[in-house]
C-alpha positions as CSV (number, residue, x, y, z in Angstrom):
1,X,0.0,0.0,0.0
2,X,1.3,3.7,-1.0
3,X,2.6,5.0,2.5
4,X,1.8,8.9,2.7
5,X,2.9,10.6,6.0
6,X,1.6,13.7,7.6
7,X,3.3,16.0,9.5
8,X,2.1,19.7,11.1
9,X,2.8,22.7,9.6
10,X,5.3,24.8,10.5
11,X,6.0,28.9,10.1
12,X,9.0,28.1,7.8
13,X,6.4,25.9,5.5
14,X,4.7,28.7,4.7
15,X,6.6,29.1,1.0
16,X,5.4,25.9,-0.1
17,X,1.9,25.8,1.6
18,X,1.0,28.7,-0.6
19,X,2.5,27.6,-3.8
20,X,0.4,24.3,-3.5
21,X,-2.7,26.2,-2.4
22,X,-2.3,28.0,-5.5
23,X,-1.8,25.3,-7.8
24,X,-4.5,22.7,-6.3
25,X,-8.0,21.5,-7.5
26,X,-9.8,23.5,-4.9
27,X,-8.0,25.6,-2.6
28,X,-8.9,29.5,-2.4
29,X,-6.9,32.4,-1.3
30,X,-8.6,32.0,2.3
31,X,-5.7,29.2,2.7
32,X,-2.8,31.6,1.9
33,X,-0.8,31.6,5.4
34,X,-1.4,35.5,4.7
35,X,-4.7,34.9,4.9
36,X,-5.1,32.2,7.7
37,X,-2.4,34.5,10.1
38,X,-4.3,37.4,10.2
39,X,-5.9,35.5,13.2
40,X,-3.4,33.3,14.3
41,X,-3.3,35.6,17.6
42,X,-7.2,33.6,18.4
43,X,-6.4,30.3,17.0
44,X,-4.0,27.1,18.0
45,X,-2.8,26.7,14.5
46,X,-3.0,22.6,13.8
47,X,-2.9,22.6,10.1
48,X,-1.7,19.2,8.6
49,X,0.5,18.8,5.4
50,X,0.5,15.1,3.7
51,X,3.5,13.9,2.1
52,X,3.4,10.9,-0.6
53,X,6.8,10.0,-1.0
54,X,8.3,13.2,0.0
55,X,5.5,15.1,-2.3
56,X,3.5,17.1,-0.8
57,X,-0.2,15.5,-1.7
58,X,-2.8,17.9,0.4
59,X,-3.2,20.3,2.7
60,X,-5.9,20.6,6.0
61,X,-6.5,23.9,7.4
62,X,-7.0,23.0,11.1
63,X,-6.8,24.8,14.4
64,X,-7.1,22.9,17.8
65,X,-8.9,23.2,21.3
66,X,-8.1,20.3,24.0
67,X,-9.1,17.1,22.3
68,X,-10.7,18.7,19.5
69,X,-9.2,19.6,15.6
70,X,-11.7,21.6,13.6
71,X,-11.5,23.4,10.6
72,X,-10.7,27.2,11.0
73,X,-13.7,28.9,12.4
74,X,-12.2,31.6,11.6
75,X,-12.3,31.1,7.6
76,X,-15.8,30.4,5.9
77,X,-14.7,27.0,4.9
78,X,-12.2,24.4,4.8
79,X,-11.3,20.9,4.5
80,X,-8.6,18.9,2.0
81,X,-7.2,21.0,-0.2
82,X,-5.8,18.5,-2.8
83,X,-3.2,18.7,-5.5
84,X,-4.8,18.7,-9.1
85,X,-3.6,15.2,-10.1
86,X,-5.1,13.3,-6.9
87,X,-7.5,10.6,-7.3
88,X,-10.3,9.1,-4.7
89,X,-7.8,6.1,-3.8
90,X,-5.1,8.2,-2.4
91,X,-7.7,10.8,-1.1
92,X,-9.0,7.7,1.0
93,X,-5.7,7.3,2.0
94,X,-5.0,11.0,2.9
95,X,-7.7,11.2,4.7
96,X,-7.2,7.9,6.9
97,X,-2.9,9.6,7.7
98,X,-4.6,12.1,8.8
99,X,-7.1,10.9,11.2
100,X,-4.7,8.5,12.2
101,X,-2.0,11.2,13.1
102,X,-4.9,13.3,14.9
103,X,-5.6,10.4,16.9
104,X,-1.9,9.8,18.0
105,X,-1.5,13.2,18.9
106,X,-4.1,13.3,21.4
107,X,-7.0,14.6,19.3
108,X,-10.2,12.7,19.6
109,X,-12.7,14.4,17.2
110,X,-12.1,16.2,13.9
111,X,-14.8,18.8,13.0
112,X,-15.0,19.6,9.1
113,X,-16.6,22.3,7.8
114,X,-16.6,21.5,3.7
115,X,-15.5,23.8,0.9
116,X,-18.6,24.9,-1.3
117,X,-18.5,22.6,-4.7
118,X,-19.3,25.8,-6.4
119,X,-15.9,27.1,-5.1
120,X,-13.6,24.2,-6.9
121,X,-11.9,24.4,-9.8
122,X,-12.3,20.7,-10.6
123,X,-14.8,18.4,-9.4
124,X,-13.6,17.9,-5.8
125,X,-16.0,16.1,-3.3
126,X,-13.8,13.3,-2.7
127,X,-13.7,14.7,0.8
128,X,-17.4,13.7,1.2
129,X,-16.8,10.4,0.2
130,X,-14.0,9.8,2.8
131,X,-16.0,11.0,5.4
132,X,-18.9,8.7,4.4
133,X,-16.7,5.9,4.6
134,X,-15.3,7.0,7.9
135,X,-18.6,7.2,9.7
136,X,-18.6,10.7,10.0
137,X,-21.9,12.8,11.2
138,X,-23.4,15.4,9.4
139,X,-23.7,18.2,12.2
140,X,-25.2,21.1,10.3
141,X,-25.8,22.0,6.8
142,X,-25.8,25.8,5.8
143,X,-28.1,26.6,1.7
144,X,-26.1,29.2,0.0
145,X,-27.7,31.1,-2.6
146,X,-25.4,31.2,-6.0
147,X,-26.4,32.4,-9.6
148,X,-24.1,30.0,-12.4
149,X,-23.3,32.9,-14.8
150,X,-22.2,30.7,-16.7
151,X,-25.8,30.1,-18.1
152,X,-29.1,31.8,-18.4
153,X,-31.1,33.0,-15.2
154,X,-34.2,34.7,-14.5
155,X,-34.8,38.2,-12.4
156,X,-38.7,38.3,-11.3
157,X,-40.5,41.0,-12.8
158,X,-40.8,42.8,-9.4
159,X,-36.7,43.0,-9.3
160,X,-36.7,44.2,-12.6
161,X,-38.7,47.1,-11.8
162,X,-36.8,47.7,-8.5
163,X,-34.0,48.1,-10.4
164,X,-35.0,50.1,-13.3
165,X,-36.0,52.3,-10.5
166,X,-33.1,52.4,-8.7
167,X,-31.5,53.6,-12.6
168,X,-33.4,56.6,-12.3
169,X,-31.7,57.8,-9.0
170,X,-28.5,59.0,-10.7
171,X,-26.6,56.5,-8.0
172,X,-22.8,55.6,-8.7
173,X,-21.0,52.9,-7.9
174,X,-17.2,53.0,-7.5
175,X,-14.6,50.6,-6.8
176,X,-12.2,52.2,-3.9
177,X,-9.2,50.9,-2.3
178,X,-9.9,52.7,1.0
179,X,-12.7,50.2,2.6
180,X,-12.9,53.2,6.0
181,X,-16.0,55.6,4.4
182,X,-18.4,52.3,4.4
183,X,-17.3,50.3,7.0
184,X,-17.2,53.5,9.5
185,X,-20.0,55.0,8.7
186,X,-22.8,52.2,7.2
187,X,-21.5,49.0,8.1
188,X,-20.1,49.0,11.2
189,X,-22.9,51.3,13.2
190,X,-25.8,49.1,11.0
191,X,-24.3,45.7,12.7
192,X,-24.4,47.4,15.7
193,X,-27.7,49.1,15.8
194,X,-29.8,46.1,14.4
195,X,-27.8,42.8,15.8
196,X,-25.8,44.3,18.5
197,X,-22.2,42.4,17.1
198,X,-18.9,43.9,15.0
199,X,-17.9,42.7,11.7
200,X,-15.6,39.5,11.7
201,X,-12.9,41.4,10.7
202,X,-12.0,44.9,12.1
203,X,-11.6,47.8,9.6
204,X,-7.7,47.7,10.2
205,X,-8.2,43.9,9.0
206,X,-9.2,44.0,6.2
207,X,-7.4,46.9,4.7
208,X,-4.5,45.2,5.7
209,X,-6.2,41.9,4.0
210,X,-6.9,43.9,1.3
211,X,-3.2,45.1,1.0
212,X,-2.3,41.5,1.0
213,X,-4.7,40.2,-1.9
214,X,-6.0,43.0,-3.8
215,X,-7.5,41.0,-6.4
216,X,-9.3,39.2,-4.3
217,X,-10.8,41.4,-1.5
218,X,-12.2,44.4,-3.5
219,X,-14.8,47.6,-2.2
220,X,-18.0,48.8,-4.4
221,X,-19.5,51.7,-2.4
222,X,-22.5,53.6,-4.0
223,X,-22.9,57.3,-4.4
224,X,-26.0,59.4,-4.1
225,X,-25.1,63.1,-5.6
226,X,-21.6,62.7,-3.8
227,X,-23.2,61.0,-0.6
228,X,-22.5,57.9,0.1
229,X,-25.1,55.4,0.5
230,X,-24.8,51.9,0.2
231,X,-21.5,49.7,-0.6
232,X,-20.0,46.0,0.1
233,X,-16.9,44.2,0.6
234,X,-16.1,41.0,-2.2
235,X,-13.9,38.2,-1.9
236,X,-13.5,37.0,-5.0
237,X,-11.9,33.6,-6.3
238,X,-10.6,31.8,-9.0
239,X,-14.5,30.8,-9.6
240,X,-16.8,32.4,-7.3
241,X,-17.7,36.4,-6.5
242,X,-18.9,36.7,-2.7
243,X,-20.0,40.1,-0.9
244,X,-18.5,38.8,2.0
245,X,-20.1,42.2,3.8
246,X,-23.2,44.5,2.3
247,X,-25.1,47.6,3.5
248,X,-26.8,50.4,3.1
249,X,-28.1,53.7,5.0
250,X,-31.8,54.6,5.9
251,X,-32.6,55.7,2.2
252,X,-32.1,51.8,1.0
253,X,-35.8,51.8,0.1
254,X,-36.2,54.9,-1.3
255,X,-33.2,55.0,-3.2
256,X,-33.4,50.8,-4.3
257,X,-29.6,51.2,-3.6
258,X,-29.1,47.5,-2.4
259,X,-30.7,46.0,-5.8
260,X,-28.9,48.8,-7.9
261,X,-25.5,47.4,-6.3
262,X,-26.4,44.0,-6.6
263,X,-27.4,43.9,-10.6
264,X,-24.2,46.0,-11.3
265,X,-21.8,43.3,-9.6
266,X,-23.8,40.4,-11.1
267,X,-24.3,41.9,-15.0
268,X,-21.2,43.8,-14.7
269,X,-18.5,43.6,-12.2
270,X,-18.6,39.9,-12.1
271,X,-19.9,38.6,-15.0
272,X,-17.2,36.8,-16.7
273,X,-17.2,34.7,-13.3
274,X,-18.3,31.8,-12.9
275,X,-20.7,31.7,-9.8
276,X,-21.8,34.7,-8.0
277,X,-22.3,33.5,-4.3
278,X,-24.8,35.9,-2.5
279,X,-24.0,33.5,0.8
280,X,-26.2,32.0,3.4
281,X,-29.5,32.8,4.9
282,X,-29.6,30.4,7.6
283,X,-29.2,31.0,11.1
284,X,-29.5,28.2,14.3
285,X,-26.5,26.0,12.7
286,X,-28.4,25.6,9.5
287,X,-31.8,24.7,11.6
288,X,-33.4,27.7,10.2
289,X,-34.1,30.0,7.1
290,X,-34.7,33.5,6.8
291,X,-37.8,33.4,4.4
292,X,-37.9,37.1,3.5
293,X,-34.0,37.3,2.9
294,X,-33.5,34.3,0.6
295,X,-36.5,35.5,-1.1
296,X,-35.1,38.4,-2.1
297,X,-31.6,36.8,-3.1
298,X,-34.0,34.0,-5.6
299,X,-35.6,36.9,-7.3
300,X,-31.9,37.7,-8.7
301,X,-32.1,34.0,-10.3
302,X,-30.4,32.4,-7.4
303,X,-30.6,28.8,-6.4
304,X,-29.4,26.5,-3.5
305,X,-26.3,25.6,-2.6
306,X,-25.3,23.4,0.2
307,X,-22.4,23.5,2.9
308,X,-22.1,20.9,5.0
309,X,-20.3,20.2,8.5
310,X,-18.8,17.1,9.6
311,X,-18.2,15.5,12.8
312,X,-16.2,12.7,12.7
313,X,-13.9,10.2,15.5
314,X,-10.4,10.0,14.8
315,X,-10.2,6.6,16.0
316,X,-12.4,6.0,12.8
317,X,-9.1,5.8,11.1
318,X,-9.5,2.1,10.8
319,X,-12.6,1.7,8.9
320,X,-10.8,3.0,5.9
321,X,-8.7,0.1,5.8
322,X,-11.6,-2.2,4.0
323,X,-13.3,0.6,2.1
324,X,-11.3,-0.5,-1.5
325,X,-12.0,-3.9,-2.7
């Protein structure tokens, strides 16, 4: 049998964890160690490198608590990320190394929360497959709402209007560098006002982010005679354009700033993209759905995605070993 080995990753890995990132079937820049160590301050890094042969095979973004490896809350996803040229076989056989050196280093449960299939740039679900196999438990599952660009989709009649409307109001929409005008003055005190939390990231975060990987976390803010109004923060990737944050100020209505935004990143901004991923409208792990909002996201032409999350034992390890036949 092909012996693979798997080691943690270390500071001084960082070189050729990126370059693999970049040049596998499904990993996104939220894997870049420039990414990940924004946060590294809140997280006990426990990210796992596998080696077939002395080539490096996958990556597994992980961070750890006590007896428990989970993916990085602190990134929307994660998971393998696998090299372009992997098959299901040695995926299987990834996946068991792994477990198997989670187990032997004291960790007793491995919590997985998957990468979007609409974020791959190959077919790449052999994760799911393994986890099957491994008796893994489906903890939560998250519907995404995502237009393929790639082919025709409907806007309702009732957006259409909202947003020939909205045409009429002389709004502009620029792309800016300096992410401080929305995030102080709309985002920011709308979080706060109406759901009592902060952003994820602090403003000083993702400008610095945004230093890091401009082409990937870009700022639209919208302009009503020279005030602004509305705007949104997008992390794109290789396939997929997500407002990661949106808002608007108390004129949203009046002023169909929100839809405006919206039909100028999907028909314009992002169109030569393949997805465009307006994100989840779940809340209570997955349990429940926010009627009105995804509502309002399918009358774009959006349909359902899935993310799932995984709970599996390490000890499970062995139940790999009569899975091929």
């Amino acid at each position: 049998m092909t012996q693979f080995t798997v080691k943690r990753y270390q500071a001084n890995d960082s070189r050729k964890w990126n370059d693999f990132n970049a040049s596998s079937k499904n990993g996104t820049f939220l894997f870049d160690r420039g990414f990940m160590e924004y946060h590294s301050d809140r997280f006990d890094d426990f990210s796992l490198m596998a080696y077939e042969g002395g080539k490096l095979v996958a990556l597994c973004p992980l961070h750890r608590k006590s007896d428990l490896a989970q993916s990085h809350w602190g990134l929307t996803y994660g998971g393998l990320v696998y090299a372009s040229t992997i098959n299901l076989k040695r995926v299987l056989l990834v996946f068991r190394a792994m477990l198997e050196f989670l187990s032997e280093s004291g960790v007793e449960t491995l919590q997985i929360k998957t990468i979007p299939a609409i974020y791959h740039k190959f077919p790449s679900d052999e994760l799911l497959y393994a986890l099957f196999v491994s008796g893994a438990k489906l903890t939560r599952r998250d519907s995404l709402s995502a237009i393929d660009l790639r082919k025709p989709f409907v806007t309702t009649k009732t957006r259409r209007q909202s947003i020939r409307r909205s045409q009429v109001n002389q709004l502009e929409i620029v792309e800016e560098a300096n992410f401080a005008p929305f995030w102080n003055d709309i985002l920011i005190p709308n979080l706060e006002a109406r759901h009592g939390v902060q952003p994820v990231h602090s403003l000083e975060e993702i400008q610095m982010l945004h230093e890091r990987f401009p082409e990937n976390i870009r700022q639209f803010n919208v302009y009503h005679y020279g005030k602004l109004v509305a705007g949104t923060t997008v992390f794109e990737t290789d396939t997929v354009a997500h407002p990661q944050y949106i808002s608007a100020n108390s004129e949203k209505n009046e002023l169909n700033s929100l839809d405006r935004l919206y039909h100028f990143l999907i028909a314009d901004a992002f169109k030569e993209k393949a997805f465009f991923d307006f994100g989840i409208s779940n809340e209570e792990q997955g349990r429940k759905l926010n009627e009105g909002l995804v509502f309002w996201k399918e009358s774009f032409g959006a349909h359902t995605v899935t993310q799932d999350f995984y709970e599996v034992a390490t000890k499970n390890y062995r139940l790999l070993d009569t899975v091929l036949i």
